[in-house]
Structure formats: structure tokens, C-alpha cells
C-alpha positions as CSV (number, residue, x, y, z in Angstrom):
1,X,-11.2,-11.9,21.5
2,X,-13.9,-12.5,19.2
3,X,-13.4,-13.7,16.0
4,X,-14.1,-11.5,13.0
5,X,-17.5,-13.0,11.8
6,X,-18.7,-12.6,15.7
7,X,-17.9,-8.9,15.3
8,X,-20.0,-8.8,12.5
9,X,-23.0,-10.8,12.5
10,X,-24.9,-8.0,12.3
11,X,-24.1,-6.4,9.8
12,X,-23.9,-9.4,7.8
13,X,-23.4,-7.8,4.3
14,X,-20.1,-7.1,3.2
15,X,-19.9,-3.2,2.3
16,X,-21.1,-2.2,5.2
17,X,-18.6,-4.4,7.4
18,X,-15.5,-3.1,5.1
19,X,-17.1,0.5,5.4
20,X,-17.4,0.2,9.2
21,X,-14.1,-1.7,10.1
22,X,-11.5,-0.8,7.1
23,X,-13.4,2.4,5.6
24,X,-10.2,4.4,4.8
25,X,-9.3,1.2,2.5
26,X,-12.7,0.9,0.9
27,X,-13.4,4.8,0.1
28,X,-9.3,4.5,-1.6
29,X,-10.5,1.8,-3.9
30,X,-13.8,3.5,-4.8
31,X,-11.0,6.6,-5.4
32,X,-9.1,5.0,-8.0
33,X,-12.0,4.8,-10.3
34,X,-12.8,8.2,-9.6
35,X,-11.2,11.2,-11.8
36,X,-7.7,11.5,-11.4
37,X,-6.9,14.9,-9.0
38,X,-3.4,16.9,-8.4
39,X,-1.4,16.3,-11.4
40,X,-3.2,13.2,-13.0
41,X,-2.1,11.6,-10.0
42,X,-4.9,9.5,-7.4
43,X,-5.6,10.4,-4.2
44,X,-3.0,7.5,-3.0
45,X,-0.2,8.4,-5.7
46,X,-0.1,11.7,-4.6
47,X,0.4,10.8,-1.2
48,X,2.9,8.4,-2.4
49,X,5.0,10.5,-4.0
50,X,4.3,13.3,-0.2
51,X,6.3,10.5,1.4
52,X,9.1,9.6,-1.0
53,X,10.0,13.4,-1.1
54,X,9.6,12.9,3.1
55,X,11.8,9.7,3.3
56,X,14.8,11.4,0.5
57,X,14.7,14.8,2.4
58,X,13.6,14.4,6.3
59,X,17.3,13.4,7.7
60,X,18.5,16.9,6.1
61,X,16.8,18.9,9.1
62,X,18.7,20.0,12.2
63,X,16.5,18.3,14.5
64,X,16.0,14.7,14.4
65,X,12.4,13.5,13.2
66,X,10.4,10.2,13.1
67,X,10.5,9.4,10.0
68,X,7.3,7.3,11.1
69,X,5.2,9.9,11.9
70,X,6.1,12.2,9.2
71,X,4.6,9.7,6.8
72,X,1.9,9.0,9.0
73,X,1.2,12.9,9.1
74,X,1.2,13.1,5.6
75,X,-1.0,9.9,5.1
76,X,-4.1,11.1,7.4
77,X,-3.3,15.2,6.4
78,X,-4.0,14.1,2.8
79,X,-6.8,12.0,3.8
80,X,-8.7,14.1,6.3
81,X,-8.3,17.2,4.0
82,X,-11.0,15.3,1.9
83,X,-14.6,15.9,3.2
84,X,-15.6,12.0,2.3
85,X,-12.7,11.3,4.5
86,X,-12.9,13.4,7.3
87,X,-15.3,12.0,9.5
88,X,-13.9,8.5,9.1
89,X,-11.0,9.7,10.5
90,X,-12.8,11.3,13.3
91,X,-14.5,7.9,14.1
92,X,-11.1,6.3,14.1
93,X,-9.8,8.6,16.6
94,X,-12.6,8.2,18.8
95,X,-11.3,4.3,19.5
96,X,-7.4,5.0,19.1
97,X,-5.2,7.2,21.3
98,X,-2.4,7.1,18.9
99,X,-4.7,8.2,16.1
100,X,-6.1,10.8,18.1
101,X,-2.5,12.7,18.8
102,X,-1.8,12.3,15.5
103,X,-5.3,14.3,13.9
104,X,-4.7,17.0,16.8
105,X,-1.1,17.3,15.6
106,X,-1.9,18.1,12.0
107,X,-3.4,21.4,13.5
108,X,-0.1,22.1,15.6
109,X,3.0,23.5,15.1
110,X,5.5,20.4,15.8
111,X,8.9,19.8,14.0
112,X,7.1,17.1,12.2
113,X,4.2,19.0,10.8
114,X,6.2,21.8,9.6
115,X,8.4,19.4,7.7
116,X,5.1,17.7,6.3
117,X,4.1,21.6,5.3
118,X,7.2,21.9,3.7
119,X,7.2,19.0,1.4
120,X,3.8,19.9,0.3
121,X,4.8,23.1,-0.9
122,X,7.8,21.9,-2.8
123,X,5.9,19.7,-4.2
124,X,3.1,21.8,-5.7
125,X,5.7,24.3,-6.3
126,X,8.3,21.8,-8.8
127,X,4.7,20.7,-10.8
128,X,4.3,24.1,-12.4
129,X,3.4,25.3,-15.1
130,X,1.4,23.0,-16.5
131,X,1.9,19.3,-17.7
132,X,4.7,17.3,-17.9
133,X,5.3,13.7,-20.2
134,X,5.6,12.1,-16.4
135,X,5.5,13.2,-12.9
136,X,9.4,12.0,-12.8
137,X,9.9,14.4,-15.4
138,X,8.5,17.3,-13.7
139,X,11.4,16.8,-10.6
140,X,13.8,20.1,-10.6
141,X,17.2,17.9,-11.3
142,X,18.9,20.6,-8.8
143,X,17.2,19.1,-6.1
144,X,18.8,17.0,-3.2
145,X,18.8,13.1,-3.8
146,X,17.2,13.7,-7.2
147,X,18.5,10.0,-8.4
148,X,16.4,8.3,-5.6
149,X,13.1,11.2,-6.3
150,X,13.2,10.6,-9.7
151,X,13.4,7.1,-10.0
152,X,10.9,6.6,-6.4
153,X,8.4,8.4,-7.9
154,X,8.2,6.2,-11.2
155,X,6.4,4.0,-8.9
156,X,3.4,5.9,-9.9
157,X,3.5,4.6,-12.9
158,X,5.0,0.9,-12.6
159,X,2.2,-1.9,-12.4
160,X,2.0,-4.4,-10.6
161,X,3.1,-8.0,-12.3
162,X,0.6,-10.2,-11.2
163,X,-2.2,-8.0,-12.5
164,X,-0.1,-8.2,-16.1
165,X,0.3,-11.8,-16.0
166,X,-3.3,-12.2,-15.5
167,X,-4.1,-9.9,-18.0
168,X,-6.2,-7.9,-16.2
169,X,-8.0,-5.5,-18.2
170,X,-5.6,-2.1,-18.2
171,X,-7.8,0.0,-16.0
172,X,-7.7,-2.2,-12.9
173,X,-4.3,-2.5,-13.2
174,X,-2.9,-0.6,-10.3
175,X,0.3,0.9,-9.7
176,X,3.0,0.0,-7.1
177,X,2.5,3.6,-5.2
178,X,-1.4,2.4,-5.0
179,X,-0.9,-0.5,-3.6
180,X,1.9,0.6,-1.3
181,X,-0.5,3.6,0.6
182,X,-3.5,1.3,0.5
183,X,-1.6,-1.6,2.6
184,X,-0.4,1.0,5.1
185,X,-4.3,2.0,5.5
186,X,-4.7,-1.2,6.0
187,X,-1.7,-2.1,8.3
188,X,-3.4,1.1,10.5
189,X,-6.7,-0.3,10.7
190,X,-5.8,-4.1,11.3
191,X,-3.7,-3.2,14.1
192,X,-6.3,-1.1,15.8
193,X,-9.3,-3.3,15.1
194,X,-7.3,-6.1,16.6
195,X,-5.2,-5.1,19.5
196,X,-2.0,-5.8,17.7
197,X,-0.2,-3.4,19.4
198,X,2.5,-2.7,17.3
199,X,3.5,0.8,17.1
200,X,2.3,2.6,14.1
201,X,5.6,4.9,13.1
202,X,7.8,1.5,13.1
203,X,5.7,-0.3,10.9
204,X,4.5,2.3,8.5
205,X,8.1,3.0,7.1
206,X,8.4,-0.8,6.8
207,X,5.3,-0.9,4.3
208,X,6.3,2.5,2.4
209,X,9.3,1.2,1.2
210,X,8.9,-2.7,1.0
211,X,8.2,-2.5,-2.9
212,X,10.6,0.1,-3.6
213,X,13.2,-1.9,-5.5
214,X,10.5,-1.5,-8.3
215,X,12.0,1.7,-9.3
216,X,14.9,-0.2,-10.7
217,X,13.8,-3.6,-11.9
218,X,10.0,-3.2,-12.4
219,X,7.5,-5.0,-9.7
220,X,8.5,-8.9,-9.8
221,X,5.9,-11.2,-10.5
222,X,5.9,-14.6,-8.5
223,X,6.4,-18.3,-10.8
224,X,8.6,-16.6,-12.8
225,X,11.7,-17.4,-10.1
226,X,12.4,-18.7,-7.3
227,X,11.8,-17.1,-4.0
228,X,15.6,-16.7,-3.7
229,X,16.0,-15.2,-7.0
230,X,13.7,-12.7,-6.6
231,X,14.8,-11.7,-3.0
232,X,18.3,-11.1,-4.1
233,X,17.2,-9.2,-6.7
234,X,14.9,-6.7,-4.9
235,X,17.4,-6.3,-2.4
236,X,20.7,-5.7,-5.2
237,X,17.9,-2.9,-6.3
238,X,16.6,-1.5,-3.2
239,X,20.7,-1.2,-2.0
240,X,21.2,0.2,-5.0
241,X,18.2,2.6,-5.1
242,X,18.9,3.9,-1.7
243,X,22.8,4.7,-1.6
244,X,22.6,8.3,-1.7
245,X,20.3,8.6,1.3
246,X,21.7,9.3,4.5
247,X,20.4,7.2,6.4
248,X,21.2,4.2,3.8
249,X,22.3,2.0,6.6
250,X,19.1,2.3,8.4
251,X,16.6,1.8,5.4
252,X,18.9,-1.3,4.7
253,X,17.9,-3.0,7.7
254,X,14.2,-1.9,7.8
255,X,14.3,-3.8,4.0
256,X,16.0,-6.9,5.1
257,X,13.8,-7.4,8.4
258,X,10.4,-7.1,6.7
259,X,12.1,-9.2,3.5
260,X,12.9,-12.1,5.9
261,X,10.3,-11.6,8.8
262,X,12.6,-10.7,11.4
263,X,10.3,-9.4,14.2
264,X,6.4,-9.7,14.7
265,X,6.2,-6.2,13.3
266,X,7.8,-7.0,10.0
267,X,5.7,-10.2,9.5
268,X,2.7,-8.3,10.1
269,X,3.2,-5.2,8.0
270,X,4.5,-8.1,5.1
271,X,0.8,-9.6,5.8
272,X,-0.9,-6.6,5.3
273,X,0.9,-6.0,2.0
274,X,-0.2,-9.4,1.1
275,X,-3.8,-8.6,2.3
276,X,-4.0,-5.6,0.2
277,X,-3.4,-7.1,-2.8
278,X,-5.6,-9.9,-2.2
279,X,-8.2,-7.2,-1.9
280,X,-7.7,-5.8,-4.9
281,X,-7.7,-9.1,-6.8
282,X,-11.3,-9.7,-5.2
283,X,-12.2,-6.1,-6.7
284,X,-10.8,-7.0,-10.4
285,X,-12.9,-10.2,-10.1
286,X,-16.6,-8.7,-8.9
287,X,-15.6,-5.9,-11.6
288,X,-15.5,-8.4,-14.3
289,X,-11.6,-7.1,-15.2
290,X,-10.2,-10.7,-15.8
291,X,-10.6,-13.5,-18.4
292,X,-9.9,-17.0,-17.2
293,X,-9.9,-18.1,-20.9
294,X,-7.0,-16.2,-21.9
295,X,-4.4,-17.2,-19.1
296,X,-2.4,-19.8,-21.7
297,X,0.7,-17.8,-21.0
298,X,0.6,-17.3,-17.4
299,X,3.2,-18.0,-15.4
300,X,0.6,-18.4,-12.5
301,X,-0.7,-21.8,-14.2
302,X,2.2,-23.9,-13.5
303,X,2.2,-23.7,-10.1
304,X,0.5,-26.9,-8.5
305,X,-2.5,-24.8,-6.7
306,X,-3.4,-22.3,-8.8
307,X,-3.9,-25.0,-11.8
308,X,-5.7,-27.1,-9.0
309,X,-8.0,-24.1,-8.1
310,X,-8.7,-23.1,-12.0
311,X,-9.6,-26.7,-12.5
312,X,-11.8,-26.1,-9.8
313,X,-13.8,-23.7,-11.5
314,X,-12.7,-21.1,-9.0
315,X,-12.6,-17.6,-10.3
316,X,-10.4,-15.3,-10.6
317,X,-10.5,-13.9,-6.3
318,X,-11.2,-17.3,-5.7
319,X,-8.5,-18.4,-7.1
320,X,-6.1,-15.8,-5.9
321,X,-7.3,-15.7,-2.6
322,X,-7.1,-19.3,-1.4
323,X,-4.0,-19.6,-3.1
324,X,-3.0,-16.8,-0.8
325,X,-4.4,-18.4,2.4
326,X,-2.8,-21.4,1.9
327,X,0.6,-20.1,1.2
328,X,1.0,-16.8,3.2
329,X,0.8,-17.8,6.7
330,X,-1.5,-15.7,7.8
331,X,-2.7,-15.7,11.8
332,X,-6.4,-16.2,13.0
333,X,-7.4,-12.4,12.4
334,X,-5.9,-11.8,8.5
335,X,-7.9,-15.1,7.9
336,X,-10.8,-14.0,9.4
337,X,-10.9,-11.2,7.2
338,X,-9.8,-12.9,3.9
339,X,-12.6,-15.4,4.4
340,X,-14.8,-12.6,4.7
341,X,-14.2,-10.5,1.9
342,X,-13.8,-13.8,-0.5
343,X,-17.5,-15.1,0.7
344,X,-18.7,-11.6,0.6
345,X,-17.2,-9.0,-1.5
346,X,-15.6,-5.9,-1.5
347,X,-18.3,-3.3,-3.3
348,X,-21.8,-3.5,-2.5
349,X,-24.0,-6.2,-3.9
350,X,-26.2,-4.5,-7.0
């Protein structure tokens, strides 16, 4: 298999290899500066919130779904319902069987896309009238597992830590539901471009709710514990978060396998989490959004590396990326690509 800057050596500049290999990725970012749509929510918060509603209410049908492809059915029927998006799509499904079924299904009548139908409608049903203080807020309280809907969709709203600790100026601070839709676009197109062969509707769920435990104790920034401490922490929360689902027991073990790497599947949705976010740190540095001079109280600069790297002179993606090369673990392909998009940039070159 060629390596990633083989694929790419013609079309050396770095937009146009993002555009062409992880477009659905790219064309979210460029959304989340764009005006906010369906209840001052972005594009990936409202599909966020699509597949929290799906994950609380699919086990309350007669028939038995996959919970996989529900979310994956609400992912690309929110995605492909957008004219910028559509014809990526299309291109994906000209190289991906799986992806193929899944756009022909949206136009079907299946047990899954009926459910998907169904949610939507809710949905745009329990946001009227008008505006609410918080999307949370705007949750009928008579509705099934409303503990778990009204604290899972918070998410839209909960940073992310790390950008806080770097103070990160406040508009590239993204939420948890960003990141969380962005990394499964990701987790899609890395296993396609690369032959993974891991089976989208068991990894998807794994990425939708690895960051869920944020809905009770807030997104946990790394230095600030240890590795233990934060683990048993996310997972008191995500136990306790998820206790009024029925299929608790099930969600449980899809946490702890991607928590502690238990198959190839959960290493490589935990990677593309971890890619994702690495992205994003290389668009908050090419957008100017962090000061290096005013990191005096960041956790981040007692850890050995990162002090090493900012007494490098590295900025601020330099910084975070390497640091996340050299700690993640990452195979051959997810460093292909983070050495790409560090030498080269996520947003075109002005």
C-alpha cells in the first residue's frame, strides 16, 4: 500500500489533498465558522443531538435495529441533504460499497430509515415555538429517558478542556458534540481510504459516545490527573449517565473497550478521536486563535514535551501535534496523515 505522501504527490498542496481524501471533514470545519442553522445549533451539533435522541429511544421499537446504522443514516441524511455536501457523498459512494447501500437506503423505506424519519420529526417538533435559554431546555420533560436527553444534549454546549487551558480565543473553541460528529467523519473516511476494514456500524457507536461522560463532569483536560484518575472518572460518569437506557449493559462494554483498547476496532476509532482534535488544533493555530505568551497557567507546560516543544519555538499545532505523535501510538497511516496536515495545513494557503 502506498504511503500517504505517494498518494498525494500530485496534488502537493494541502487543501486540495484534505478536500479530495477527507472532504466531509474539511467542508465541517469550514461549517463551524459559518452562520449557525436549525436552532443556533451547527451543522454537526444538530446531528449530534439526531443521534443522542437515536441512541435514548432506538431499543423502544418492536423490531430490533442497528444502532450503528441508525446513526450512520442520520450522519450522511443530514449531510447529503446539504447541496455543498451532496456530491461528496456521491464521490464517496462511488469507491465504497458500504457507503453506497447506505445513500440508496436514505431513499427507502427500511426499519432503520423510518426510525431516523421519526426522530427528526420529534425533534423539530419539541423546538417550537421559538427560542429557548438552551437546547436542553427546550426537551419536553414527558419524554422517555429525558434524564440522559437532557443532560446528552448539553454536550452542545460543553467545550472542550484543552482548548480552555490554552486559552484559545472563545470562537474556536469547539464543543464536545463537534468534535464527536467530526471524528466519526473522519473514522468513515480513514477506514475507506486505507482498507481498514472495520465495519462502519461497530465503530461509529464507539466514537458517538466515547466523550459522553462530559455531560456529567464537563470534558477532562489531560496534566491535570493522572491517566487513571481521569479514566475512573469518565467511566463513574458515563455508568452513571447511561443507567436508565436499556441497553445500559451494552453501551457499558462499548465504553470500556474503546476506554482500554480492547480490539483493533476500538484502538482505531480512539485514534481517530485523537486525530480530530489534532486537526482542529492545527486550524486554531493557522487562524491565529492562540497566544503562546499567555500559557503561565497551563497545565499543558509541566509536562516534560510540551515545555520541550514550546522551548523549541514550536507553535501552537506544532506543539500539539508532535506531542500527539509521540504519545498516541498511532500506526503508519494516522502518521502519514498527521505529518501531512502539520507540514501543510488544513485551509488553503492565502
Amino acid at each position: 500500500m502506498k504511503s500517504l505522501n505517494e498518494k498525494v504527490r500530485q496534488h502537493y498542496e494541502a487543501y486540495t489533498f484534505l478536500k479530495k481524501r477527507l472532504p466531509l471533514c474539511v467542508e465541517v470545519y469550514y461549517d463551524r465558522f459559518a452562520n449557525q442553522n436549525w436552532h443556533g445549533l451547527s451543522l454537526a451539533q444538530s446531528i449530534f443531538i439526531k443521534q443522542i435522541l437515536a441512541i435514548a429511544l432506538h431499543t423502544r421499537t418492536e423490531k430490533k435495529l442497528s444502532l450503528g446504522r441508525v446513526l450512520a443514516l442520520i450522519l450522511l441524511n443530514e449531510i447529503s441533504s446539504t447541496a455543498v455536501y451532496r456530491p461528496i457523498i456521491q464521490s464517496l459512494s462511488e469507491d465504497s460499497p458500504w457507503m453506497r447501500e447506505r445513500v440508496q437506503e436514505l431513499s427507502s423505506d427500511t426499519d432503520e430509515i423510518r426510525f431516523v424519519r421519526n426522530c427528526k420529526q420529534m425533534l423539530v417538533e419539541w423546538a417550537e415555538p421559538g427560542p429557548k435559554p438552551t437546547f436542553a431546555s427546550a426537551i419536553p420533560y414527558t419524554l422517555p429517558r429525558y434524564d440522559f436527553l437532557y443532560d446528552a444534549t448539553r454536550l452542545v454546549e460543553i467545550p472542550r478542556a484543552g482548548w480552555v487551558n490554552w486559552h484559545v480565543a472563545e470562537e474556536f473553541i469547539d464543543t464536545v458534540a463537534d468534535h464527536t460528529i467530526v471524528a466519526e467523519l473522519l473514522a468513515i473516511s480513514m477506514n475507506q481510504i486505507y482498507d481498514y476494514g472495520f465495519d462502519p456500524e461497530i465503530f461509529l457507536p464507539k466514537v458517538a459516545i466515547h466523550d459522553l461522560s462530559a455531560a456529567r463532569i464537563g470534558d477532562l483536560p489531560l496534566f491535570v490527573k493522572s491517566p487513571a484518575e481521569r479514566l475512573d472518572e469518565k467511566t463513574k460518569a458515563f455508568y452513571d449517565l447511561v443507567c436508565t437506557l436499556p441497553e445500559e449493559e451494552k453501551l457499558r462494554l462499548m465504553f470500556s473497550g474503546y476506554q482500554s483498547h480492547e480490539t483493533c476496532t476500538d484502538i482505531f476509532a480512539d485514534h481517530c478521536g485523537r486525530l480530530e482534535t489534532d486537526f482542529w488544533a492545527k486550524v486554531c493555530s493557522e487562524r491565529g486563535a492562540v497566544d503562546l505568551d499567555n500559557q503561565k497557567d497551563n497545565p499543558a507546560m509541566k509536562d516534560r514535551i510540551i515545555l520541550g516543544l514550546f522551548e523549541d519555538d514550536c507553535s501552537f499545532g506544532e506543539i500539539w501535534m508532535k506531542y500527539s505523535q509521540i504519545s498516541n501510538g498511532y500506526d503508519e497511516h494516522f502518521l502519514d496523515v498527521s505529518r501531512y496536515v502539520l507540514a501543510n495545513g488544513i485551509f488553503p494557503k492565502k
